[in-house]
C-alpha positions in Angstrom: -14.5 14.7 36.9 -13.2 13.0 34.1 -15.8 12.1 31.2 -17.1 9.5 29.7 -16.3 10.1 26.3 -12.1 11.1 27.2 -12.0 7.6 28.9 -13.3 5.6 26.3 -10.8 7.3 24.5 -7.9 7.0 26.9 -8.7 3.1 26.7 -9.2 3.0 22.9 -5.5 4.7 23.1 -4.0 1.9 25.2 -5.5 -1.3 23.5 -4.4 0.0 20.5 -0.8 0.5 21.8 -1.2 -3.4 23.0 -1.9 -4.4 19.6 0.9 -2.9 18.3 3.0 -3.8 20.5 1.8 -7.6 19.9 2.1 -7.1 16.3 5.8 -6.2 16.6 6.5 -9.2 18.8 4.9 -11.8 16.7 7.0 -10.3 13.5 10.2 -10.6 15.6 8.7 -14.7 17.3 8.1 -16.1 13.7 11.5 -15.3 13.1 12.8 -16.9 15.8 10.4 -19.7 15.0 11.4 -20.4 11.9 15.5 -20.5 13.0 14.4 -23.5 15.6 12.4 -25.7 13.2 14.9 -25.2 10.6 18.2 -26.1 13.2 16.4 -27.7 16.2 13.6 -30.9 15.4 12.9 -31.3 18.6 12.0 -27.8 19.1 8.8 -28.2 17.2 6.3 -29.0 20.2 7.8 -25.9 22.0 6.9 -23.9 18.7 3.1 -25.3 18.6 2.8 -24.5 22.0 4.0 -20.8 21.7 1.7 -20.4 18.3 -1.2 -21.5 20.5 -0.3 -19.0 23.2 -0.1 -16.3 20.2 -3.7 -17.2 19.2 -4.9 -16.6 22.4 -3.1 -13.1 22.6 -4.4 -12.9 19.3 -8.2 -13.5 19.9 -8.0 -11.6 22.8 -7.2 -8.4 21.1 -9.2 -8.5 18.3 -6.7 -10.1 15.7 -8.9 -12.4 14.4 -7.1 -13.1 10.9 -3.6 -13.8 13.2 -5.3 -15.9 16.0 -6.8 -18.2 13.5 -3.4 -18.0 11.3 -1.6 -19.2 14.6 -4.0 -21.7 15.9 -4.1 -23.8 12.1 -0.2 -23.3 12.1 0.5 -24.8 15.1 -2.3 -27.8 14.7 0.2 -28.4 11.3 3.1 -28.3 13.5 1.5 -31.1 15.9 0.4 -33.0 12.7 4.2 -33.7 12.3 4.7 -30.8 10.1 8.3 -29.2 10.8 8.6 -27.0 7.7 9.1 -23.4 7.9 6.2 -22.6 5.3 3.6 -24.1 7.6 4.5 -20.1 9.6 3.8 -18.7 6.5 0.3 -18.2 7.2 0.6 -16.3 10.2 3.2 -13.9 8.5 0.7 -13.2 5.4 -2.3 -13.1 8.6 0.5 -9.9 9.9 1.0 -8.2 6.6 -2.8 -8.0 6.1 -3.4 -6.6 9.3 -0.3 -4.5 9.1 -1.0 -3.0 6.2 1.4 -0.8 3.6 4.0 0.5 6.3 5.8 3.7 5.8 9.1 2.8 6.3 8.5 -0.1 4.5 12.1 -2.3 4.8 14.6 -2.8 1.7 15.1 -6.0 0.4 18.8 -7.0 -1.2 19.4 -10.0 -2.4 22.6 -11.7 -4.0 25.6 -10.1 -1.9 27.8 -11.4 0.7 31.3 -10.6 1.7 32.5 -6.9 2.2 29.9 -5.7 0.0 27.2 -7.3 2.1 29.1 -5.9 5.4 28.8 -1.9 3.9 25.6 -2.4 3.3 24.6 -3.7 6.9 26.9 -0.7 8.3 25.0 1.4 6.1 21.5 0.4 7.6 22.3 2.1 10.7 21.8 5.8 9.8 18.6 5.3 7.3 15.1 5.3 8.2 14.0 2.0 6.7 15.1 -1.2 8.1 17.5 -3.4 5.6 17.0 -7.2 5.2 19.9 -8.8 3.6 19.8 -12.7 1.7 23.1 -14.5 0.2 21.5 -16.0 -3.0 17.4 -16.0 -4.1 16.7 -19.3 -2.5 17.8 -17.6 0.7 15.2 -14.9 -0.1 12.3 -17.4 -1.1 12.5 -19.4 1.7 12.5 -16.7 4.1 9.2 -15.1 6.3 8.5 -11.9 5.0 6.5 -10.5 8.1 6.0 -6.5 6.4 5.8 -5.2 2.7 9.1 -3.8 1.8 10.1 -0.7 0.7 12.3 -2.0 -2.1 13.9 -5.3 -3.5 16.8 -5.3 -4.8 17.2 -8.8 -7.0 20.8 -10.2 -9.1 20.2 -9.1 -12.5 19.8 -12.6 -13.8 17.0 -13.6 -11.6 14.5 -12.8 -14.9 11.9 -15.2 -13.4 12.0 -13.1 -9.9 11.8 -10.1 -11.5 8.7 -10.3 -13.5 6.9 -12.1 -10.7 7.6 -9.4 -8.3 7.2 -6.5 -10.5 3.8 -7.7 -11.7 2.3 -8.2 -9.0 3.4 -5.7 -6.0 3.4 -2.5 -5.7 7.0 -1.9 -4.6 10.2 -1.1 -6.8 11.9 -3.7 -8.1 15.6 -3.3 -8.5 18.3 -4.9 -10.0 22.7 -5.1 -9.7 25.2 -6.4 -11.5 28.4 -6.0 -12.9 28.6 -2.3 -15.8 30.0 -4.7 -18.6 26.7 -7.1 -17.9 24.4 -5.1 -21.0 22.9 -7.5 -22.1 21.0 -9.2 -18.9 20.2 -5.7 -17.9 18.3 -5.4 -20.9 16.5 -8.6 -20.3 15.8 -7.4 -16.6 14.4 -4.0 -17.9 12.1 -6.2 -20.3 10.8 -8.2 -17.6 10.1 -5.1 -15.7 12.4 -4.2 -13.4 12.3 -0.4 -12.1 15.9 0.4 -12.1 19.5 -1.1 -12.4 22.5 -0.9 -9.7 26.4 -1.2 -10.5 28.7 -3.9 -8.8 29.9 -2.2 -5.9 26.6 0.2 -4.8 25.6 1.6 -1.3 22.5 1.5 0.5 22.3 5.6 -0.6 21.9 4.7 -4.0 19.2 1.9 -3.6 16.9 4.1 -1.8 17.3 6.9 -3.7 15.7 4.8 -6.4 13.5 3.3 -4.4 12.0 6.6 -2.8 12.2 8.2 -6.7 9.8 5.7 -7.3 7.4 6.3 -4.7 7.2 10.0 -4.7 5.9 9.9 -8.0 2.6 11.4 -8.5 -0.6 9.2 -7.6 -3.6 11.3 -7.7 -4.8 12.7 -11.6 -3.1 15.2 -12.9 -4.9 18.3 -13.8 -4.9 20.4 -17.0 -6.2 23.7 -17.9 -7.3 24.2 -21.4 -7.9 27.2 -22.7 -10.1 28.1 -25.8 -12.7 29.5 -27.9 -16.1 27.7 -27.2 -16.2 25.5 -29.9 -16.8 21.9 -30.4 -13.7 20.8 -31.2 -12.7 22.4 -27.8 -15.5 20.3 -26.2 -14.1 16.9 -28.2 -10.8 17.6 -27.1 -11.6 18.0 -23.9 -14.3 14.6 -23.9 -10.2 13.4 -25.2 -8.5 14.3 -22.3 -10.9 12.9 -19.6 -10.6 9.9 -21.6 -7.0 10.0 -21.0 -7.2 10.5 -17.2 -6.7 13.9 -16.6 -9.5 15.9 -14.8 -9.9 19.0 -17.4 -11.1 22.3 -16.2 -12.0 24.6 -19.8 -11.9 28.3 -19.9 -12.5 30.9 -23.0 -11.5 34.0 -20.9 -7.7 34.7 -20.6 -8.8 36.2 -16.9 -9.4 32.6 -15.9 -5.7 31.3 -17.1 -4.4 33.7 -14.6 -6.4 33.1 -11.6 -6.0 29.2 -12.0 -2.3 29.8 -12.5 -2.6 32.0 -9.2 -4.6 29.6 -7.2 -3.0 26.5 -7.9 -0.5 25.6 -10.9 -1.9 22.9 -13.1 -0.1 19.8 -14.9 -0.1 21.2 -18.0 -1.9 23.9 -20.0 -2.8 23.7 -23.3 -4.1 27.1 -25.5 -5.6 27.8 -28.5 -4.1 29.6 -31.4 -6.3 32.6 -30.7 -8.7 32.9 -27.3 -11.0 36.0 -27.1 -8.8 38.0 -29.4 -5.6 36.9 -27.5 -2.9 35.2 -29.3 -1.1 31.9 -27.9 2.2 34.0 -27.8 1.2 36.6 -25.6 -1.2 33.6 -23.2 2.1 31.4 -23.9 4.3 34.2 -22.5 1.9 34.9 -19.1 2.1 31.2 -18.5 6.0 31.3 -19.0 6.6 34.3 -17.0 4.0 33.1 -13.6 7.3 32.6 -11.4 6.0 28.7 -10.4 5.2 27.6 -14.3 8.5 27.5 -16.3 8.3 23.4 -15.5 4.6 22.9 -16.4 4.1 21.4 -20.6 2.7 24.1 -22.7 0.6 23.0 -25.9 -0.9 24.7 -28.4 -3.6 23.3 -30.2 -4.9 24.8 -33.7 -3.3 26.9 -36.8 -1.1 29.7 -34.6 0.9 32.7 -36.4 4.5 32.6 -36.0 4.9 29.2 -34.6 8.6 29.4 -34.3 8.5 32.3 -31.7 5.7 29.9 -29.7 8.4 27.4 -29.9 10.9 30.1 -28.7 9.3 31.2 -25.6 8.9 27.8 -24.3 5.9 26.2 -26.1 6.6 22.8 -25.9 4.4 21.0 -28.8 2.0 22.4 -31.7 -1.0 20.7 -32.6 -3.2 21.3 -35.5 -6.8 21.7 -34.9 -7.6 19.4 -37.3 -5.6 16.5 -35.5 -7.1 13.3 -33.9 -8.3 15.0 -30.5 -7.2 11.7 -29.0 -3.6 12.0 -30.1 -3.5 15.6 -28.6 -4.7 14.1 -25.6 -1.8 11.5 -25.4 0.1 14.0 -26.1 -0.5 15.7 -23.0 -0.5 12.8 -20.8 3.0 11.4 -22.3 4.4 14.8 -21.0 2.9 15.4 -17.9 4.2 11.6 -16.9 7.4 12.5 -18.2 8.1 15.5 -16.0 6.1 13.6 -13.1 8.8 10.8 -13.2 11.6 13.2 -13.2 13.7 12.6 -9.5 12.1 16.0 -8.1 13.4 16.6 -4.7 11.1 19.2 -3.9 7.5 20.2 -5.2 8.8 23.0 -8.0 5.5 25.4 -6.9 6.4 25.3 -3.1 9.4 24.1 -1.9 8.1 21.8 0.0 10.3 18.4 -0.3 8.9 14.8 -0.9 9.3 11.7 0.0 12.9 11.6 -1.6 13.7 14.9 -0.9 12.4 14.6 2.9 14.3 11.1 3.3 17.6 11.8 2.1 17.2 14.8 4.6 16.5 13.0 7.6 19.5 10.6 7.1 22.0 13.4 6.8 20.6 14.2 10.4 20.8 10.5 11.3 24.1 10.5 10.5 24.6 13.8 12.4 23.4 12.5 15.5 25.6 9.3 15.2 29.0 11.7 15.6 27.1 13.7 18.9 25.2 12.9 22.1 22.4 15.1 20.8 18.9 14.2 20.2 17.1 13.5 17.1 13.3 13.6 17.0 11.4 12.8 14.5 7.2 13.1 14.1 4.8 11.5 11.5 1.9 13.8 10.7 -1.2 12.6 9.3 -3.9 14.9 8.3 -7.1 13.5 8.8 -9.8 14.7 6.6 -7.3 14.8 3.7 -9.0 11.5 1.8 -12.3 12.5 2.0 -11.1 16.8 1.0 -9.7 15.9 -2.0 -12.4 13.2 -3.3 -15.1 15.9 -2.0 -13.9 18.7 -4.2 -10.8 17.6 -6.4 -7.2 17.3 -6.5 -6.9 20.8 -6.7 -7.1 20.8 -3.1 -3.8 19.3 -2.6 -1.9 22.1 -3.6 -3.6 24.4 -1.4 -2.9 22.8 2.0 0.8 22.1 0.3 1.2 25.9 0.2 -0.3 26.7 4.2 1.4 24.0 5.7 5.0 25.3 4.4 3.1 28.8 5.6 2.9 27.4 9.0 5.8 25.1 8.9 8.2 27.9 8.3 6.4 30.2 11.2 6.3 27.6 13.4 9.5 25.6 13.5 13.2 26.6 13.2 15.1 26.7 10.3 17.4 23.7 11.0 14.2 22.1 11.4 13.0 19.6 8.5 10.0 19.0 7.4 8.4 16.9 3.9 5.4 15.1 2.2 5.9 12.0 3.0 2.9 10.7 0.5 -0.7 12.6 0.5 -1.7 14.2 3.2 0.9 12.7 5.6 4.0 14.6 6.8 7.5 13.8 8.2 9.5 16.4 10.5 12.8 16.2 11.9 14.0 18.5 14.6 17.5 18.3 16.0 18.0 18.8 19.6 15.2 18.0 20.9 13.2 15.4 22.9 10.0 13.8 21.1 7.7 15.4 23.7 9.1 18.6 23.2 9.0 18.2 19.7 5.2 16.8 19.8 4.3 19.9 21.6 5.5 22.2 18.8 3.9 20.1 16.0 0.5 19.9 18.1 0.7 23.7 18.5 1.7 24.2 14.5 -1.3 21.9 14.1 -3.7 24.7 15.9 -2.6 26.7 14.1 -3.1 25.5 11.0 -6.8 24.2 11.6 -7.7 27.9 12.4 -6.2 28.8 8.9 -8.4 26.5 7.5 -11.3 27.0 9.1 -11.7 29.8 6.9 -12.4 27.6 3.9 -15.2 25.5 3.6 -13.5 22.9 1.5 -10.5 22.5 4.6 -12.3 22.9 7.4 -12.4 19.6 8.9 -8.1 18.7 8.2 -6.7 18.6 11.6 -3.1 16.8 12.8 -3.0 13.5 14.1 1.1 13.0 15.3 3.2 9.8 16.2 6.5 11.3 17.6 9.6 9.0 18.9 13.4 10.1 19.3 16.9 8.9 19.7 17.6 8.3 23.1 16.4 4.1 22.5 19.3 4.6 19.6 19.3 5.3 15.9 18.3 2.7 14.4 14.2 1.6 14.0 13.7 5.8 14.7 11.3 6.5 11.5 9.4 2.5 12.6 8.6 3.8 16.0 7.1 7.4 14.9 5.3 5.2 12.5 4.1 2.9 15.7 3.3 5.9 17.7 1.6 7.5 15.0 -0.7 4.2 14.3 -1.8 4.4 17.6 -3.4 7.3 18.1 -4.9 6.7 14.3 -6.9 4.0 15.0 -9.5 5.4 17.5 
């Protein structure tokens, strides 16, 4: 007998897969929409009648923001209102109820011709989707149903540029000609992320777009090490100022075992710390095989400040000094190293959003020149958000090190597998069918919530998994993991 509680599910489950589904329709309708009141007048009634019908969908599934969107779009539309903006409603309505998406699309703007025609060959074998405009008014005009991933703008577009890049949260790119200095400049000024030369592919665009959004997002942590003191106690007051989540220590003993449980941002020591020096704590930090990348400061009056500087200290700061100019100084290089284009977390291999990415279009691109199949899963881990807000960032790097435990156990080695963003995961398997492929992941998944059952603090992360594949073709294989995963999120 089937229970009460697995059918509510089971029904949960499949009017969530009818939103969805609905959601991907009315992106690819307003499209169409907008084509036929831009080339066909008397298309218009047709359009206010097919708006109306999308209310009603709408309202019917809960999409309250969308069937009221629709409804006031297609009353404009029988006013006599033909324009394409009157849509625009029901395309900001989507995005909202939409959300950030994953696999967000990428934006260029500007090319046409041959260069324009690599580009869309190009968009085959990535994972996001690539939307491509002739000029800006092209791109202004346009519907822009989902957030993209990138935009990519002509480096004299100054005014486009420092409206998008103030106020999204998506990289804003630039390209132009190498000899064109100057306006790149100006671009950088008005806050562009990053600058591509006449003549680039679509590899290079998201590889500065996915650079920019593996970067760091949760606080960065810092161990500082010191004689109990006041001035240790301002400094660190200086630091939490700054934005860093502090954890202080006066026993060498507790360097190590925060270096073994879970390498910090940055460490900073004082000259002298129960009798120890800063060049022999400076040399156990240096010599922990996953620190050689994490800042080392010294703070105070050390001896022999040319050896510190020898075995890797990276700054010296007298203890005298403004406590909030040590602090910045801490911050400036933990950002610095953050923003470097890591492929891989340096502690445990495990690869990010770039790294993964780039990853799972060499396999796309594998799969185009064979008849195999290409799966690819989403992983969530729910209970991540309210782990690391519960007992700290700290956290993170914990479940980073037992999922590449259980990753490399459970899945083969021409298996891939990444961070995606915080708690979420992306895994590509070759040769292999997405239910097959689901089956292994659900299976790591068990395995990995008994692991963590024996902490308190992990207990409750367990696997939620959207899985699709390439037998419906390459292209839009990342969008309908992401679908598939959404799905079974909701309930």
């Amino acid at each position: 007998m089937v229970g009460r509680s697995s059918t509510a599910g089971r029904r949960r489950t499949a009017n969530e897969r009818l939103r969805q589904s609905f959601l991907t329709q009315v992106s690819e309708r307003l499209r169409d929409f907008a084509q036929l009141l831009t080339e066909e007048e008397e298309a218009a009634d047709s359009v206010g009648v097919e708006l109306r019908r999308m209310s009603d969908t709408a309202g019917t599934l809960d999409l309250e923001g969308v069937s009221r969107a629709a409804r006031d779009a297609a009353v404009e539309i029988e006013d006599g209102v033909t324009s394409v903006r009157v849509l625009r409603r029901v395309a900001n309505a989507l995005r909202a109820v939409v959300g950030q998406l994953r696999f967000g699309p990428v934006v260029v703007v500007g090319l046409t011709g041959r260069p324009a025609q690599l580009l869309r060959e190009d968009s085959e074998l990535i994972c996001e989707d690539v939307d491509l405009f002739p000029d800006l008014p092209a791109f202004a005009s346009a519907l822009h149903t989902d957030e993209p991933s990138a935009v990519v703008l002509p480096v004299e577009a100054l005014d486009a540029v420092r409206q998008l890049s103030s106020r999204e949260r998506f990289p804003v790119l630039v390209h132009g000609r190498s000899a064109a200095w100057l306006p790149r400049l100006r671009a950088m000024e008005a806050g562009a992320h990053g600058f591509l030369l006449e003549g680039f592919r679509l590899a290079d665009v998201t590889r500065l777009a996915r650079w920019r959004t593996s970067q760091q997002r949760m606080p960065f942590e810092v161990v500082l090490l010191a004689d109990q003191h006041a001035v240790r106690d301002a400094l660190a007051r200086s630091l939490e100022r700054a934005g860093l989540v502090v954890v202080t220590a006066s026993d060498p003993a507790e360097l190590a075992a925060a270096l073994q449980a879970g390498v910090p941002r940055a460490v900073v020591l004082g000259a002298t710390v129960a009798g120890q020096s800063a060049l022999s704590l400076a040399r156990m930090v240096r010599g922990h095989p996953w620190c050689n990348h994490v800042p080392l400061l010294v703070w105070g009056r050390p001896e022999e400040p040319g050896l510190l500087r020898a075995v890797g200290v990276d700054d010296i700061v007298r203890s005298e000094a403004d406590p909030d100019l040590c602090a910045q100084r801490v911050l400036d290089r933990v950002s610095r190293l953050d923003a470097l284009p890591w492929e891989r977390d340096p502690v445990t291999g495990m690869r990010n959003r770039l790294g993964v990415l780039d990853a799972v279009d060499a396999e796309l691109a594998k799969a185009s020149r064979s008849s195999s199949v290409l799966s690819l899963v989403l992983v969530a881990l729910r209970g991540w958000q309210q782990a690391v807000e519960t007992h700290g960032v700290s956290v993170a790097r914990v479940v980073r090190r037992r999922l590449v435990t259980v990753l490399s156990d459970e899945l083969r080695r021409t298996d891939i597998y990444g961070e995606l963003a915080g708690g979420e995961l992306l895994v590509a398997i070759p040769d292999c069918r997405a239910e097959v492929a689901e089956q292994r992941l659900r299976a790591a998944g068990e395995t990995f919530a008994a692991l963590c059952a024996q902490d308190r603090q992990l207990a409750e992360l367990r696997f939620v998994l959207g899985a699709a594949d390439t037998r419906l073709g390459l292209q839009g294989l990342a969008q309908r993991a992401e679908r598939a995963l959404r799905i079974v999120e909701r309930p």
